[in-house]
N, C-alpha and C positions, 0 to 999 in steps of 0.2 A: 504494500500500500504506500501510496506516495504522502511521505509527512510535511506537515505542517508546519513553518516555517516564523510566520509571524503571527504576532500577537492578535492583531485585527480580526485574522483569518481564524486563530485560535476561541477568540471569544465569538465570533458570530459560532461557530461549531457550538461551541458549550451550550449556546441558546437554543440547540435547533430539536432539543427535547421538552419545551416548554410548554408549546401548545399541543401537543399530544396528553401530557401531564394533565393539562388544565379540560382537556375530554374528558380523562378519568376522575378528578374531581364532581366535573357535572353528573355523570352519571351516580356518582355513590354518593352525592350531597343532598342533590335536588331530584334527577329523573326517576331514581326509585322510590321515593317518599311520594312523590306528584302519583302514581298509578294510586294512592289511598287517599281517600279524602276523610276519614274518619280520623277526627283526633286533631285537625286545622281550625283552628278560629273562622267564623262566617264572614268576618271582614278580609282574610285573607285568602282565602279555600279557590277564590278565581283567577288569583294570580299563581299561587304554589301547587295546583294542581293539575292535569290535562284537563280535565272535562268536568269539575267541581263536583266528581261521583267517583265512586270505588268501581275500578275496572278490571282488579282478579280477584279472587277466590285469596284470603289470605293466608290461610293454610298451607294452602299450595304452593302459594308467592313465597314462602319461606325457608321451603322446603329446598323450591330455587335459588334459594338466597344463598343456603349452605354448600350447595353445589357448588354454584359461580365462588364461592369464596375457596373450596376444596379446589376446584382446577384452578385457580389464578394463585395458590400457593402450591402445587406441585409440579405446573405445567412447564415452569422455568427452567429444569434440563434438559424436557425434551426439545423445549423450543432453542435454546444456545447450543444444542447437538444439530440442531435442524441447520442454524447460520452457521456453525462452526464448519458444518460439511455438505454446505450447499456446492454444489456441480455444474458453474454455469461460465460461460465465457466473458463475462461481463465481470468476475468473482463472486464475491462470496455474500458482501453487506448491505452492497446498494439492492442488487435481488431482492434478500430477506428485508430490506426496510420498506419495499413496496409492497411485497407478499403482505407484510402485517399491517401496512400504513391502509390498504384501498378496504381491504373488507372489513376494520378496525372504523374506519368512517363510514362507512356505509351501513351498519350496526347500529353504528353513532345516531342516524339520521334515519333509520328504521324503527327504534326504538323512541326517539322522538316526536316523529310525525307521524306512526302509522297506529292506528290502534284497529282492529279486524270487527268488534261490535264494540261502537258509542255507547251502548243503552246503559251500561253497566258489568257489573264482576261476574265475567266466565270463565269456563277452563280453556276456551282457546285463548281469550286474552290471556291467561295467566302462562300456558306453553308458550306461546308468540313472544310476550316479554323473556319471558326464562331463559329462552334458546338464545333468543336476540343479545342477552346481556350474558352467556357462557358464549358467546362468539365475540364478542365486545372485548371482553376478557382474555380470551386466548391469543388474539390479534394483537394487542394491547401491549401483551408479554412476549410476542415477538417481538415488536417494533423497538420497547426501549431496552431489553435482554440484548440484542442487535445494537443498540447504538450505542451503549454503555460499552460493550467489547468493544467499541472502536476508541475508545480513550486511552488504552495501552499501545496502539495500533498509529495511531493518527500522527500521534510527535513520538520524538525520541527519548527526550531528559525526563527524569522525574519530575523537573521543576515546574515544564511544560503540563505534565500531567496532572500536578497539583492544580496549573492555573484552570485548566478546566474545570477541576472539579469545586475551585472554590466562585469558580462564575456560575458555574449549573447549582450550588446552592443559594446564590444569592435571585437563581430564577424561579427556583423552588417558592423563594419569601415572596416572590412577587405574582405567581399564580396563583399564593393563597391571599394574597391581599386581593387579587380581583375576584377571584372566588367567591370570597367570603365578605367582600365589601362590596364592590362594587355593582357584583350580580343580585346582591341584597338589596339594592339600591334600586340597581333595573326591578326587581320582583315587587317592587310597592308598587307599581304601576302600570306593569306588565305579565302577558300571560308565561308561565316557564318553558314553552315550547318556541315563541319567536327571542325569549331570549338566551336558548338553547343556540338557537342558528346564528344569531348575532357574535356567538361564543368561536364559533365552528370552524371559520378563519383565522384564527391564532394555529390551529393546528397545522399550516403550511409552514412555520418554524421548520417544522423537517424535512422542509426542501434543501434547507443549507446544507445538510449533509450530505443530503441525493446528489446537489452537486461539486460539494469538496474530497467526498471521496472517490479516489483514484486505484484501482486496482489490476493486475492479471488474472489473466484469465486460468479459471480451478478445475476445468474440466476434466482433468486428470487426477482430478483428488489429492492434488498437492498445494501447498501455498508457496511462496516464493519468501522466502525472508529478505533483510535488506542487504547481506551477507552475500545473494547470491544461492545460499542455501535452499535444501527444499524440505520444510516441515510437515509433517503428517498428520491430520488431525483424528482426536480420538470418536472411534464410535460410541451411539446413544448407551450399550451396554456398560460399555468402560466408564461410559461419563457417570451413570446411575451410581455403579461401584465407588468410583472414586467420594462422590458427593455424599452418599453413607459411612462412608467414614471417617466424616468430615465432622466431629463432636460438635462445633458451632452449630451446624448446621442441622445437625438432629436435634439439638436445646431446640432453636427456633421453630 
């Protein structure tokens, strides 16, 4: 992969996982609360809500809930096995960040605008939601699984590395300030599904990436180090192995 050189180039990269961030936000702040309207204040229930009515079965809805939380906490090595040993002539990360970036937004915006019956809580609404937000989720974890490996990938120095990561936390503080400020701000006034989409644009931040990284081509299952070298990345099985024996990593 071709590194990063200046600083400039450096910090626009670190930003370019912000507004994907700030997707996932919306969905577990606001779009899954908005399907219940039970339990909202009547002066607010039109704006925090889709349709000012309970649109799944909640039962059921929770049952989804534990799911979507079970795959978006185990899904992480099959999906970094996935970019690790993606096969394409183009490499390895720009691929994997479109694979997870198009059907990750299209979720996005499935799960926002579509609801299958207005009338009220059914079980198709309640599948329709569920699938929608375990696809949401799995995409999700590709795309920044993916662009976090490219932080060790992109420059060379550690120092470099750090600057990334102390810009990508300072983007972190400021998705949750418009998060949680701003979009709060928008919701006095507004329905949560047009201020869903007004959101939805932030999430081209990870075009920066699509276009600073530089790569060979992996179609041989090999990577190219900067060496010259040629590294071999490990399989899903090897990578299960290694990551269970990783005591961190079992606490968590």
């Amino acid at each position: 992969m071709r590194k990063l050189t200046k600083k400039g180039q450096m910090f626009l990269y670190a930003i370019g996982g912000m507004g994907v961030n700030m997707l996932n936000l919306m969905v577990n702040s606001y779009l899954c609360s908005a399907l219940i309207a039970t339990g909202f204040n009547p002066d607010v229930i039109q704006y925090q809500t889709f349709l000012g009515r309970d649109l799944v079965i909640a039962g059921v809805w929770a049952v989804f809930g534990v799911i979507a939380k079970i795959i978006d906490g185990i899904i992480d090595v099959p999906m970094a096995s996935f970019t690790d040993n993606l096969k394409t002539r183009f490499g390895r990360r720009r691929p994997a960040l479109i694979i997870g970036l198009v059907p990750m937004i299209l979720a996005y915006v499935l799960f926002t605008l579509v609801t299958p019956n207005p009338q009220g809580a059914t079980l198709l609404n309640t599948i329709f939601y569920g699938v929608t937000l375990c696809v949401f989720y799995s995409f999700y974890t590709l795309t920044m699984v993916t662009y976090y490996a490219t932080f060790t990938e992109i420059v060379d120095r550690q120092e470099d590395r750090n600057f990334l990561s102390n810009v990508k936390s300072v983007c972190d503080i400021l998705y949750f300030i418009l998060g949680y400020v701003v979009v709060r701000m928008l919701l006095n006034g507004m329905n949560v599904r047009p201020v869903s989409m007004i959101v939805l644009p932030i999430v081209l931040t990870m075009l920066i990436p699509l276009l600073l990284i530089k790569e060979d081509s992996t179609k041989d299952g090999t990577v190219t180090l900067e060496n010259g070298e040629k590294a071999v990345s490990v399989n899903l099985i090897k990578s299960i192995a290694y990551t269970f024996k990783n005591k961190d990593y079992i606490l968590w």
